[in-house]
LUMZA-97545 format. One line per 3 residues: number of its first residue (from 1); for each residue y, z, x of N, C-alpha, C. Coordinates in steps of 0.1 Angstrom, whole numbers. Atoms other than C-alpha are relative to their C-alpha. Layout:
NUM) Y/Z/X/Y/Z/X/Y/Z/X | ...
This chain:
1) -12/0/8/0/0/0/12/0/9 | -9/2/-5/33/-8/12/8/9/-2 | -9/-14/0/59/19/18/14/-6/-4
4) -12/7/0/93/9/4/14/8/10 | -10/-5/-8/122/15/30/15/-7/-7 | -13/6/3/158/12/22/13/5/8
7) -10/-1/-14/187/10/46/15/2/-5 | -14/-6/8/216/23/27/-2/13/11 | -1/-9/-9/237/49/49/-5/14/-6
10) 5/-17/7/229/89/48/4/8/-12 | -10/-5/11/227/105/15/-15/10/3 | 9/-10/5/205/136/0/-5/-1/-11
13) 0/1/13/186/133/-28/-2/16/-10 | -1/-6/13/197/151/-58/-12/7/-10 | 11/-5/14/172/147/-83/-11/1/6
16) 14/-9/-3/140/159/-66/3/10/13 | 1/-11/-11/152/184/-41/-3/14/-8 | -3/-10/1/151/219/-42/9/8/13
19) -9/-5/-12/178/239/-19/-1/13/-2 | 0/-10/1/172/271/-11/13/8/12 | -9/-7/-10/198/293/9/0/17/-3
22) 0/-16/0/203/330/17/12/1/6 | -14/0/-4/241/337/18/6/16/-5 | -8/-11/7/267/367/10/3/-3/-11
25) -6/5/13/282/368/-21/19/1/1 | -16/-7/-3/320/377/-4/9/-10/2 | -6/9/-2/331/343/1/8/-12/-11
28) 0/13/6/345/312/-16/3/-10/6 | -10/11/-8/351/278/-11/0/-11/-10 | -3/14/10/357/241/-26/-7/-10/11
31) 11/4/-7/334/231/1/-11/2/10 | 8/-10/-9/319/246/31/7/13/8 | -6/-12/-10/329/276/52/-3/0/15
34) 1/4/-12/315/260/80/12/-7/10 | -13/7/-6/338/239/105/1/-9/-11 | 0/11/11/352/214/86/-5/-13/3
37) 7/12/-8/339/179/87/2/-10/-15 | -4/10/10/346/148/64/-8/-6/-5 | 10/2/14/323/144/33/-4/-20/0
40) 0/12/1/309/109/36/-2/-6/-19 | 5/8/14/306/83/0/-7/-13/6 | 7/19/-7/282/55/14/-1/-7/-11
43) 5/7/17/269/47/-22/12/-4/-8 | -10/7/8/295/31/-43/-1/4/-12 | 4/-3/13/298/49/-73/13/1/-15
46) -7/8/11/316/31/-108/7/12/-6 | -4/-10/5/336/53/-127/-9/-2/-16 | 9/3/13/319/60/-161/12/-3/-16
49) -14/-3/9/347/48/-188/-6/1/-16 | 0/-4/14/329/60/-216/1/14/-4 | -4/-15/0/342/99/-205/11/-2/1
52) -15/2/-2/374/104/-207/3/16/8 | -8/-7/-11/396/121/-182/5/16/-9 | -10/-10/2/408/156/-184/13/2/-6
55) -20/2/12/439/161/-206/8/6/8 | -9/-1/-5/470/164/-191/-1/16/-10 | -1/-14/9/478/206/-194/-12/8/0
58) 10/-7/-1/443/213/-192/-5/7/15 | 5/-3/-12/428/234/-167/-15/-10/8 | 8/10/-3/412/209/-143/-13/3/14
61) 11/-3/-5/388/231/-122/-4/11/-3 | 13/-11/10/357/250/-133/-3/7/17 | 7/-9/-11/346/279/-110/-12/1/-3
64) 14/3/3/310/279/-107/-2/13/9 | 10/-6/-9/290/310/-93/-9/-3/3 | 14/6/-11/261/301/-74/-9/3/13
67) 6/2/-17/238/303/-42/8/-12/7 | -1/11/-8/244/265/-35/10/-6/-4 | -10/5/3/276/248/-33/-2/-13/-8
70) 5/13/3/280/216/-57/11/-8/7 | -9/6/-5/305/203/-35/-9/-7/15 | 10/4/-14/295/182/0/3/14/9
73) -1/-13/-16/285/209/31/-3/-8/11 | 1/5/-13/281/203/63/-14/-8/-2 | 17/0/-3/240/202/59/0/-11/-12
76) 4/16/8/245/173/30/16/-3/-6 | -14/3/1/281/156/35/2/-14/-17 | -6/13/9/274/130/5/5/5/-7
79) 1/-7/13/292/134/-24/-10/-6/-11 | 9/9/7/268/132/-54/7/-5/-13 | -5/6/9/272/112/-81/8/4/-14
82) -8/-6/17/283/135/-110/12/6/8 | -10/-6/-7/305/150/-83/14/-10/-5 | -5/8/1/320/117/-79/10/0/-16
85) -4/5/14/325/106/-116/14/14/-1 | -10/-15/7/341/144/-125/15/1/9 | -15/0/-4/371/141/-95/4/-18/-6
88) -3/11/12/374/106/-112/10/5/-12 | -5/-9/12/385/127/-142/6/6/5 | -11/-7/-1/408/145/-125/-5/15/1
91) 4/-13/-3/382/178/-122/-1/5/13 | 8/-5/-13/372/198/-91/-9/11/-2 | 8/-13/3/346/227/-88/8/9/18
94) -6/-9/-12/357/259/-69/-14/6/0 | 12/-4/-2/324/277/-58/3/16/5 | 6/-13/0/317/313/-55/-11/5/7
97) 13/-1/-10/287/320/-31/-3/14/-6 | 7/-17/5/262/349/-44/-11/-5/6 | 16/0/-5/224/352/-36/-8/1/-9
100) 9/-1/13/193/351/-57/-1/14/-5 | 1/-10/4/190/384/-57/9/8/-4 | -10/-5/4/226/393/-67/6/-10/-11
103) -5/12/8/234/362/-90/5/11/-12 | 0/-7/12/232/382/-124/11/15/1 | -7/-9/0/250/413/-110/14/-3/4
106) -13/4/-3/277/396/-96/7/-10/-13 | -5/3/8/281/377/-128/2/7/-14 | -8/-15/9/282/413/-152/9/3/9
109) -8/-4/-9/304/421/-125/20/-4/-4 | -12/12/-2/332/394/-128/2/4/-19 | -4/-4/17/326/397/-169/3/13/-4
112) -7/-14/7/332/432/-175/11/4/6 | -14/-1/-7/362/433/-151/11/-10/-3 | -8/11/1/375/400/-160/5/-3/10
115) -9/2/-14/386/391/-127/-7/-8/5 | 10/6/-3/372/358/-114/-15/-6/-4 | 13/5/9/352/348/-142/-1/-14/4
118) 2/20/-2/335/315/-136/-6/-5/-13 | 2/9/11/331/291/-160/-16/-2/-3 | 15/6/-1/294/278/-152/-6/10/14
121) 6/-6/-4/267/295/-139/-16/-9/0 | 12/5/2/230/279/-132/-10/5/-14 | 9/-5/10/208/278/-159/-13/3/4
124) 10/-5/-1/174/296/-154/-6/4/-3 | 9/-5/8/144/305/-167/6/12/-11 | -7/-11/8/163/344/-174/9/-6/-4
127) -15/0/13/195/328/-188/-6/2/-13 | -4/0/10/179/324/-218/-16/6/-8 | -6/-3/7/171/346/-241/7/14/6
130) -8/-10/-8/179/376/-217/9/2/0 | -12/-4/0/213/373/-206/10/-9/-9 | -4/3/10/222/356/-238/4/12/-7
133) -3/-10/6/218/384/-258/8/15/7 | -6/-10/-4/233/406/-230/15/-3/5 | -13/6/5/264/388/-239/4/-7/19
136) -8/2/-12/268/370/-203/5/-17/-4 | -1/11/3/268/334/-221/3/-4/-12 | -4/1/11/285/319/-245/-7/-13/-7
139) 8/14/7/272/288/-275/13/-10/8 | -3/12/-3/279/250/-264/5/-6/-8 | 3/13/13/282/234/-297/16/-4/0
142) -17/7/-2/323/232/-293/4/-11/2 | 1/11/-13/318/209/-260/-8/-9/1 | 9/14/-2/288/190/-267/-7/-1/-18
145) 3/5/13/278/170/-298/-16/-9/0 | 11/3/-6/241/169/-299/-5/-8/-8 | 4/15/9/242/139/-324/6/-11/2
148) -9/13/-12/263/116/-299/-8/-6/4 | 10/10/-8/249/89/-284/-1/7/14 | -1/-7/-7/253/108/-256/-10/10/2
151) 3/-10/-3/237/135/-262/-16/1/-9 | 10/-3/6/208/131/-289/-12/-1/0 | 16/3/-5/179/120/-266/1/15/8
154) 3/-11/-6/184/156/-255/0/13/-11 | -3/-14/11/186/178/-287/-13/2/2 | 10/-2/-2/148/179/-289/-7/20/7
157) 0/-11/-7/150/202/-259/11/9/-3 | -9/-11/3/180/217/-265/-4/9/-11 | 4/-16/15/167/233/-300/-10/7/4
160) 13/-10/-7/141/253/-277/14/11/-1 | -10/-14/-6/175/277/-269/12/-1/-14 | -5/-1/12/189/280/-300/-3/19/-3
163) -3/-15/6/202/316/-313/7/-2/-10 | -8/0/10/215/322/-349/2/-12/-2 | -4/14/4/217/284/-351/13/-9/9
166) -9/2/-16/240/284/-315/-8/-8/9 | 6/3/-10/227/262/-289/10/5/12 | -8/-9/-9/233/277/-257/-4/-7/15
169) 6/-3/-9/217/260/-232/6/-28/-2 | 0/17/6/227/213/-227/-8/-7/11 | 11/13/-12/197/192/-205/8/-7/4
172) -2/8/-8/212/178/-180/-6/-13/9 | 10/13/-12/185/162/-158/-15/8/-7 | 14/-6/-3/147/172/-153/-5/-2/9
175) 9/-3/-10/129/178/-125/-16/6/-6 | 13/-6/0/89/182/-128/-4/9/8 | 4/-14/-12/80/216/-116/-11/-2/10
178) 8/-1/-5/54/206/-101/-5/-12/-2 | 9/18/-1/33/167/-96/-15/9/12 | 15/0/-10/-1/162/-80/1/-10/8
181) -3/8/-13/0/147/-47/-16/-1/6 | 12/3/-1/-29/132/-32/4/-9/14 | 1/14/-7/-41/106/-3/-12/-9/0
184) 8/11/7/-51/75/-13/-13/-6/16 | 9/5/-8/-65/69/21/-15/5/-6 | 16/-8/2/-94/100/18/-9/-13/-15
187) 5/4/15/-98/82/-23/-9/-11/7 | 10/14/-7/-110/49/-2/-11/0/6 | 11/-4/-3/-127/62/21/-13/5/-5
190) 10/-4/5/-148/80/-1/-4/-6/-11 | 6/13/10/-152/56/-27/1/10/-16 | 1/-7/15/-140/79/-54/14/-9/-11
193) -9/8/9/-119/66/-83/15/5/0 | -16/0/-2/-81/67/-78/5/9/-16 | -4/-10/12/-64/94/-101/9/-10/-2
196) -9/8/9/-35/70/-107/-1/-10/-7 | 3/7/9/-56/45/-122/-8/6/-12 | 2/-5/10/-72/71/-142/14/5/-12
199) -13/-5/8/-35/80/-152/5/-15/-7 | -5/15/6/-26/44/-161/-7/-1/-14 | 8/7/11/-57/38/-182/-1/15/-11
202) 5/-9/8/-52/74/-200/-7/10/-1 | 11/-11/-1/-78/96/-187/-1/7/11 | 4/-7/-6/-64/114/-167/4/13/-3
205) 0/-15/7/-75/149/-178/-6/10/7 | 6/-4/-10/-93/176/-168/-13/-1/4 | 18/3/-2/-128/165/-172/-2/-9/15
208) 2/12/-6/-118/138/-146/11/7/15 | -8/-12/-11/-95/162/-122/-13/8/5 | 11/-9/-10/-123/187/-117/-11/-9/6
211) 12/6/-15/-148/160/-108/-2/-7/10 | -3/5/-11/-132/143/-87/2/8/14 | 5/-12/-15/-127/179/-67/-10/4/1
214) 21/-7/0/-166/191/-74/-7/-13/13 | 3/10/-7/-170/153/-56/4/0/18 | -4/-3/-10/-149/160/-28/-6/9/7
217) -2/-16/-8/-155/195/-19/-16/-2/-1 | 11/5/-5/-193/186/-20/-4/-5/8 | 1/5/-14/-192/168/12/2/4/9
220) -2/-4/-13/-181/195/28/-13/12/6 | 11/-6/-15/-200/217/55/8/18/-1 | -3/-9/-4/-199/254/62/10/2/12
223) -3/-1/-13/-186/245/97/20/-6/-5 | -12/4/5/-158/226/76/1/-5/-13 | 2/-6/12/-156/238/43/16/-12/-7
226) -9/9/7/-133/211/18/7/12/-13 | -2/-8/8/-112/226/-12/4/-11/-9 | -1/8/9/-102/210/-45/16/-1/0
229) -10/0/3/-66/221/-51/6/9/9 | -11/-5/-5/-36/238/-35/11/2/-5 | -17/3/0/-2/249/-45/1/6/-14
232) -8/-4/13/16/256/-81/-4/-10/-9 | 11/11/10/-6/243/-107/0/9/-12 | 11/-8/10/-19/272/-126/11/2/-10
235) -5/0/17/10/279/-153/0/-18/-10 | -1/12/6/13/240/-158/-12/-5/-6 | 9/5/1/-22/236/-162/-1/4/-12
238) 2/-3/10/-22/261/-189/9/-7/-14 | -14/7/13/13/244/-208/-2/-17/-2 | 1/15/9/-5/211/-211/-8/4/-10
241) 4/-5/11/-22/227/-239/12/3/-14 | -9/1/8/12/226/-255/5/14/-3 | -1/-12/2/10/262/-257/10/13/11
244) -3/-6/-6/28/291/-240/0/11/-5 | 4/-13/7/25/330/-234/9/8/-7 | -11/-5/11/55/338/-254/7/-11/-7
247) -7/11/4/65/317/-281/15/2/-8 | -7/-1/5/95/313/-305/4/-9/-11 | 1/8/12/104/306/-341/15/3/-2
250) -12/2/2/140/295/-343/5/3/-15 | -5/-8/9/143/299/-376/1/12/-4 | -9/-11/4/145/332/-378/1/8/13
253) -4/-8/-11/151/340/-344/-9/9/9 | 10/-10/-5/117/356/-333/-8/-2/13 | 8/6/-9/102/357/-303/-16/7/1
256) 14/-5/4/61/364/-302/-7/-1/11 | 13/3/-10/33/372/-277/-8/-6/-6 | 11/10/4/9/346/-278/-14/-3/11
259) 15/1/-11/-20/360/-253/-11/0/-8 | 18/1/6/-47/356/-281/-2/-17/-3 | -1/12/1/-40/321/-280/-14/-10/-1
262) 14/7/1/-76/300/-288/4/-6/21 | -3/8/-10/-61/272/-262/7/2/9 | -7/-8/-11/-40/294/-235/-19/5/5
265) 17/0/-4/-81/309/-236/-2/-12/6 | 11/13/-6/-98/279/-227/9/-3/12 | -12/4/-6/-65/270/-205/-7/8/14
268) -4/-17/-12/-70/306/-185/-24/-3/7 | 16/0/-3/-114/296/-188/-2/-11/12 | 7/8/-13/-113/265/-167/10/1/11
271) -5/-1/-13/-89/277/-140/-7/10/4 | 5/-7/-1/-110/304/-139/-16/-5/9 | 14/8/-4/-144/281/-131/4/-4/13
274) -3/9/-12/-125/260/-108/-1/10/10 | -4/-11/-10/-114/292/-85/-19/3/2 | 15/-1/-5/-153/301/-88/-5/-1/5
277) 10/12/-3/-168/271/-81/3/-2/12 | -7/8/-16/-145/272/-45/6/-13/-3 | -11/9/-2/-122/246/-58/13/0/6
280) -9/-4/-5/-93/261/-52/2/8/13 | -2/-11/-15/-76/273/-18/15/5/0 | -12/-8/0/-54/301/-19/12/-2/12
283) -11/-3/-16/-25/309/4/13/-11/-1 | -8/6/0/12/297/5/-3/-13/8 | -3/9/-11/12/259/20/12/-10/-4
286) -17/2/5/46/249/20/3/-23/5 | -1/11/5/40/207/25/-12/-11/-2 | 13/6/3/15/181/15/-9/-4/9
289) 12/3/-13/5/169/51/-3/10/3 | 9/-11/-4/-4/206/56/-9/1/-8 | 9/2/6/-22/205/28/-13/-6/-1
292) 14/8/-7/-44/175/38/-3/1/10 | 6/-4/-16/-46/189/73/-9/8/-4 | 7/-8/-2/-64/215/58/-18/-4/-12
295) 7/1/10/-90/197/35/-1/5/-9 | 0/-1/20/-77/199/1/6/-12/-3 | -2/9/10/-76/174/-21/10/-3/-3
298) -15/1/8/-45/179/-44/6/13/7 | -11/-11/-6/-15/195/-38/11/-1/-13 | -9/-2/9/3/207/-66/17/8/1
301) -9/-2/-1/40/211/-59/14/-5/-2 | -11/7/3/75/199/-65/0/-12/9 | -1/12/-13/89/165/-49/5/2/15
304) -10/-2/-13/108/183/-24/-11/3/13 | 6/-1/-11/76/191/-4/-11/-9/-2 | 11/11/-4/60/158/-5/14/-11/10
307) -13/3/-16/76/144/30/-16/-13/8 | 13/5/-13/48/114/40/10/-11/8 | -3/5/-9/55/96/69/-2/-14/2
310) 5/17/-3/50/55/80/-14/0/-1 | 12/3/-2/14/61/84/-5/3/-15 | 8/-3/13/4/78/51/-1/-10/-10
313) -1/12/14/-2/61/19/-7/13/-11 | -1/-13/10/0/91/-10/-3/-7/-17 | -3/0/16/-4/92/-47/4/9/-7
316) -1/-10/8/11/112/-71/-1/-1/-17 | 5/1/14/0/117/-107/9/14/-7 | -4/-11/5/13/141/-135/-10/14/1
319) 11/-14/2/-7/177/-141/-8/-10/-10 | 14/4/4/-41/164/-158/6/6/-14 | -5/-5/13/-37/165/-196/-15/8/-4
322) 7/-12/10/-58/194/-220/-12/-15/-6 | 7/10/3/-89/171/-229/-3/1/-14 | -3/0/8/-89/183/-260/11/-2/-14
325) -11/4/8/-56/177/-273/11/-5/8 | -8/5/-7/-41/154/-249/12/-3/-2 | -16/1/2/-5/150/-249/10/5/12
328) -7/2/-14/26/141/-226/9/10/-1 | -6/-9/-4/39/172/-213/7/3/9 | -5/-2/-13/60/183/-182/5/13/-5
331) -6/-9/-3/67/216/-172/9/-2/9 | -9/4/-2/101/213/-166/11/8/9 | -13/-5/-4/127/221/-142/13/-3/-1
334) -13/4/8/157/217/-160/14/3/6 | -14/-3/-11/190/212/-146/10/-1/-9 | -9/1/12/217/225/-168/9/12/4
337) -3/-16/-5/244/252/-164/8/7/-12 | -5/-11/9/253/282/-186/14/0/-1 | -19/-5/0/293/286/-202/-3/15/3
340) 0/-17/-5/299/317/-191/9/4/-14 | -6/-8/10/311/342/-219/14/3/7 | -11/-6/-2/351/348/-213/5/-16/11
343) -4/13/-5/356/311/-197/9/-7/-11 | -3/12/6/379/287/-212/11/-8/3 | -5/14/-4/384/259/-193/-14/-10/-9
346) 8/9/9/366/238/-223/2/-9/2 | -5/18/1/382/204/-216/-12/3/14 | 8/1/-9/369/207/-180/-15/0/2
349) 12/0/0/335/220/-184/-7/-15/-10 | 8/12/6/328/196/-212/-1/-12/11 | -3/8/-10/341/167/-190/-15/2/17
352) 11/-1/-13/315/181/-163/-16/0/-3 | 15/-1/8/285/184/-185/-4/-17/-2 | 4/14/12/293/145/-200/-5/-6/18
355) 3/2/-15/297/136/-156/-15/4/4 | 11/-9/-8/264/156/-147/-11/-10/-9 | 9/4/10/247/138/-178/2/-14/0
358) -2/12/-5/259/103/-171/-7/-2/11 | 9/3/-11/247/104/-138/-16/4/5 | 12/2/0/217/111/-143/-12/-8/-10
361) 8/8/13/206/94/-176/7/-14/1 | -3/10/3/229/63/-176/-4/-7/12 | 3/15/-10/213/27/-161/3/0/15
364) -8/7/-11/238/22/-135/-2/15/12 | 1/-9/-8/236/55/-119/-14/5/-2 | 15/-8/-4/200/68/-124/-6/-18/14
367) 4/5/-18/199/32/-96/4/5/11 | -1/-7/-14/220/48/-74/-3/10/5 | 1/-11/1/209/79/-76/-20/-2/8
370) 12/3/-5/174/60/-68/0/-6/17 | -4/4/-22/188/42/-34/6/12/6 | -2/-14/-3/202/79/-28/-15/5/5
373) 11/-6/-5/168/89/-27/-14/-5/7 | 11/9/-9/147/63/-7/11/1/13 | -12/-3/-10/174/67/16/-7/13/6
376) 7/-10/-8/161/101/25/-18/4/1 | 10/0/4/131/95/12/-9/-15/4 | 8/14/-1/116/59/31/-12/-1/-1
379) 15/3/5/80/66/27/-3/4/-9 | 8/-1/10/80/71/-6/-5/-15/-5 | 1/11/1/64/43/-24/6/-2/-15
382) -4/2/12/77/27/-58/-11/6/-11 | 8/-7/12/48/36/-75/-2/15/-1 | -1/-13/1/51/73/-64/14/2/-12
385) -10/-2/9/86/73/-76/-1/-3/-15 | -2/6/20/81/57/-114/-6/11/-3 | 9/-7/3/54/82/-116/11/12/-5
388) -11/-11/3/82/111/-110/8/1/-9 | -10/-2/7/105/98/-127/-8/-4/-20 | 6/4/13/81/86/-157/1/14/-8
391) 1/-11/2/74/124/-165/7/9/-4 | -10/-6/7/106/134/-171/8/-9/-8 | -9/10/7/114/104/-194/1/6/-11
394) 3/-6/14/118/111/-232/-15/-3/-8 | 11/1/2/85/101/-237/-10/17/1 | 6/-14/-2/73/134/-225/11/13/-6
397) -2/-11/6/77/167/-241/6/11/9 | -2/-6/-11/97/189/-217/0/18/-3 | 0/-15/6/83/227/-223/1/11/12
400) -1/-13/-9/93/261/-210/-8/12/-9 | 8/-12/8/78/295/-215/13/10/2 | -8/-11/3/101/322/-231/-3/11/8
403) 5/-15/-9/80/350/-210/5/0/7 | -4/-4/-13/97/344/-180/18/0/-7 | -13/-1/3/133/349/-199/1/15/-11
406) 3/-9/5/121/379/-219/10/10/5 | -10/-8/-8/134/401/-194/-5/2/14 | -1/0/-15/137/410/-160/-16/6/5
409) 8/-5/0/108/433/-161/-16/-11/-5 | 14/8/1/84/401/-171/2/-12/9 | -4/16/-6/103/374/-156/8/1/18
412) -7/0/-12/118/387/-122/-11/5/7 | 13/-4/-11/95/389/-88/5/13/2 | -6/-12/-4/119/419/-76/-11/12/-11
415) -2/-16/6/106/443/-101/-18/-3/-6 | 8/-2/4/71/432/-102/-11/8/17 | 11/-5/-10/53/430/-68/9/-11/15
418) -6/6/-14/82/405/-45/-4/-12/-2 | 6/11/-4/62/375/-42/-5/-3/-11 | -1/1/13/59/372/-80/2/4/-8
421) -7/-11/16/69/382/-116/-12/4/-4 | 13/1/7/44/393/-139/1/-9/-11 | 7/16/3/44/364/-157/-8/-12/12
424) 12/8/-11/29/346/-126/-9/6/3 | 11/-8/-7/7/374/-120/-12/-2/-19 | 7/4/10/-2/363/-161/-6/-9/3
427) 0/14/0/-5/328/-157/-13/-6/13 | 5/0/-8/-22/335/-123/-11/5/5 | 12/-8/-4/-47/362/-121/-16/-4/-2
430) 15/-1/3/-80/348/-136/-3/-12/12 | 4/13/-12/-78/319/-107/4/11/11 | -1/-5/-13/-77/345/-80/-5/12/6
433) 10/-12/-8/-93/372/-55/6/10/2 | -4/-10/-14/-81/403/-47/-7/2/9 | 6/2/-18/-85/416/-13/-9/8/1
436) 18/-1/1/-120/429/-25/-8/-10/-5 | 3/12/0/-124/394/-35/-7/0/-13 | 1/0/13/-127/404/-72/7/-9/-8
439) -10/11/11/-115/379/-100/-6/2/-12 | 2/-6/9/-107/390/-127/-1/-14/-14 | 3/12/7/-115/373/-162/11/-8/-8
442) -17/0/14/-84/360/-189/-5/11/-8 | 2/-12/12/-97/390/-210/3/16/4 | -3/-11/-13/-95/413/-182/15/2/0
445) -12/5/0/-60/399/-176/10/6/-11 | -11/-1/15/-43/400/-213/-6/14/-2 | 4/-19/5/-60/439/-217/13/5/18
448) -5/-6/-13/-44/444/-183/19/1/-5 | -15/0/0/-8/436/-193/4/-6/-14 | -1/4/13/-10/425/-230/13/15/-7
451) -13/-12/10/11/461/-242/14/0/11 | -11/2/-7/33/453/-213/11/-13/-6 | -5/17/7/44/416/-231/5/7/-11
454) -5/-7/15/43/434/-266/15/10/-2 | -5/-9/2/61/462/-257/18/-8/2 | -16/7/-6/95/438/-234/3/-11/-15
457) -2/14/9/91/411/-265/5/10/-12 | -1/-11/6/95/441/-292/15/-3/3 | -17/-7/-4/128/453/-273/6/-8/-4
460) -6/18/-3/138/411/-269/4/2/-14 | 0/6/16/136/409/-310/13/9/-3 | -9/-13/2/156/444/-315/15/-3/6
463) -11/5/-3/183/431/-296/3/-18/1 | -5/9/7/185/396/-304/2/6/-16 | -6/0/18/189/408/-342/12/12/0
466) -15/-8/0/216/434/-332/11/-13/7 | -4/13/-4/230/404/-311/8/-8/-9 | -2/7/14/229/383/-347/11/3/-6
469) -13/-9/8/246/409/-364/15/-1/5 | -14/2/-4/278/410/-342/2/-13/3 | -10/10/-2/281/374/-337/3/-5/-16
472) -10/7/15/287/370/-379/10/2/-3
């Protein structure tokens, strides 16, 4: 297979990274705090004139708290394309620097003092229903009109975050949490059948996932033992079942544990076999050539750690659909940011939401946003890419789990065990060993922390309906 290369100057891509940083929260800037250095535009990017500019009088920059600046830094000088479009309009973004671990406190911080409120904030799993109801975010429906042409291949998702009949939360992009990464070489070599043509023709599920790793990992040796899978798989595997372990009924505002789930069971039974059977191989591995250095199969991770090189030749497929009630799913990493409660720069933000959502959804820019990312990205191949980007089209169903927004105590690693929440340690435990190399069952699991769900989901309801009450 041929690798497609493209020779456009240095840019970063956007829509499949992830950026992680570890900073103070004491600083600001409007671009880096580093030396300074002159932000390149290689890409040529149109202005969009079906946004209209900031109104004269209006406040024309949004303060954003954050980890990661949306402005160019030293470490990625392009500007990106919603950036672009929004000083077009006459916007700018001022940035705020916080840390993961202080984001939420530094933004009660700024709200209950009023001093340095920012307008936008990242949207995340906890924004919503969490620090909704703990008044840190205010409804959208003002700013965005989710029966615009604009906007109504995204209402779908948006009515997942709906309070009192408030939307609170506007899809910007999507990122798939996670793809299956593969090499097509090993597939040849061993004369097994190509998961992306099982994905083409439909079938690719789990009947045809697991035997293709039972196939694999059969050829290996004690001396050099094969594995099936790798990486962040196990909640997605369960949410192609359509299901998740906390659900929600918008009309009256309820949120419910759903660990007696028939199909979350079966979900939690065959990650449970696979781990058994020595499919799976534990242990952080942070990119896909490590992954195939180590004899595994798949590698279940975001795009940002699939990095192949001139020589490889890769495949990536979605998560395997539920064979029983197949349907096009993606667990979604959603790129959207929260109004902040006590903001109102309204012209601006709107204007930044229509920019952010233009450049990712309209024709002309989801191309350049594609030569943006062959550009840092030359061995990917075209058929990798459609794949990625197929996944997050509107053809697929883009679902999140309420559990990890519940609250802090289900949805934050800090307050479970560091190196996960207890929702991952849900999602996670019947595919894994402790270090007596016990694995436990899904029955084991949901008795293990079922009155822990009940009890944070309970509180969630009690205050969303006091919540209710004061916003009539």
């Amino acid at each position: 297979m041929k690798s497609i290369k493209r020779a456009l100057a240095g840019s970063l891509a956007l829509i499949m990274a992830i950026g992680i940083s570890a900073c103070s929260n004491s600083s600001s800037s409007t671009s880096s705090d580093d030396e300074s250095f002159e932000a390149t535009d290689n890409v040529e990017v149109k202005d969009a004139k079906g946004i209209s500019d900031i109104p004269d009088g209006a406040e024309k920059t949004i303060r954003y708290l954050g980890e990661n600046d949306l402005n160019p830094t030293k470490a990625n000088k392009e500007i990106s394309t919603e950036l672009k479009l929004f000083q077009n309009k006459g916007g700018s973004i001022e940035w705020t620097r916080t840390t993961n671990q202080d984001r939420f406190d530094a933004l009660a911080k700024a709200i209950a003092s009023n001093q340095n409120v920012p307008d936008i904030f990242n949207y995340e799993w906890l924004s919503f229903p969490a620090q909704v109801v703990n008044k840190m975010f205010q409804p959208i429906d003002e700013i965005v009109d989710f029966e615009s042409d604009m906007w109504k291949s995204s209402k779908a998702t948006a009515d997942q975050f709906v309070l009192n009949g408030k939307h609170y939360v506007a899809p910007l992009a999507y990122d798939a949490s996670a793809l299956i990464t593969y090499n097509k070489k090993t597939v040849e070599e061993l004369g097994l059948e190509d998961p992306y043509d099982l994905y083409q023709k439909g079938e690719w599920n789990w009947t045809n996932f697991k035997d293709i790793m039972d196939e694999y990992v059969s050829g290996g040796s004690e001396e050099e033992p094969r594995y099936g899978i790798n990486g962040f798989f196990k909640p997605h595997i369960t949410q192609q079942t359509g299901k998740t372990l906390v659900s929600f009924d918008p009309a009256t505002s309820t949120f419910a544990s759903n660990l007696t789930d028939p199909d979350i069971e079966a979900a939690q039974q065959f990650l449970y076999d696979i781990k058994k059977e020595g499919l799976v191989l534990d242990g952080w591995i942070g990119s896909a050539t490590e992954c195939f250095q180590q004899n595994c199969f798949f590698y279940g991770m975001g795009a940002w750690a699939v990095k192949p090189t001139e020589d490889d030749e890769w495949g990536i497929v979605p998560m395997p659909a539920y064979d029983k009630d197949p349907q096009k799913i993606t667990t979604s990493d959603m790129k959207a940011f929260m109004w902040v409660r006590g903001s109102k720069a309204n012209d601006a933000v709107k204007v930044w939401f229509e920019c952010y959502k233009a450049a990712r959804n309209d024709p002309e820019y989801v191309e350049t946003n594609k030569e943006k990312f062959f550009e840092n990205n030359p061995y990917w191949t075209e058929e990798m890419y459609q794949v990625a980007t197929d996944v997050v089209s509107d053809d697929y169903f883009m679902i999140f789990d309420y559990a990890f927004g519940v609250s802090f105590k289900l949805g934050d690693r800090t307050q479970f065990d560091g190196n996960q929440c207890l929702v991952d340690a849900l999602y996670g435990s019947s595919s894994s060993q402790d270090e007596d190399g016990i694995q436990m069952t899904w029955t084991q699991v949901r008795e293990t922390y079922s009155a822990t769900v009940d009890s944070e989901v309970a509180n969630l309801n009690k205050a969303v309906k006091q919540y209710i009450a004061e916003d009539n």
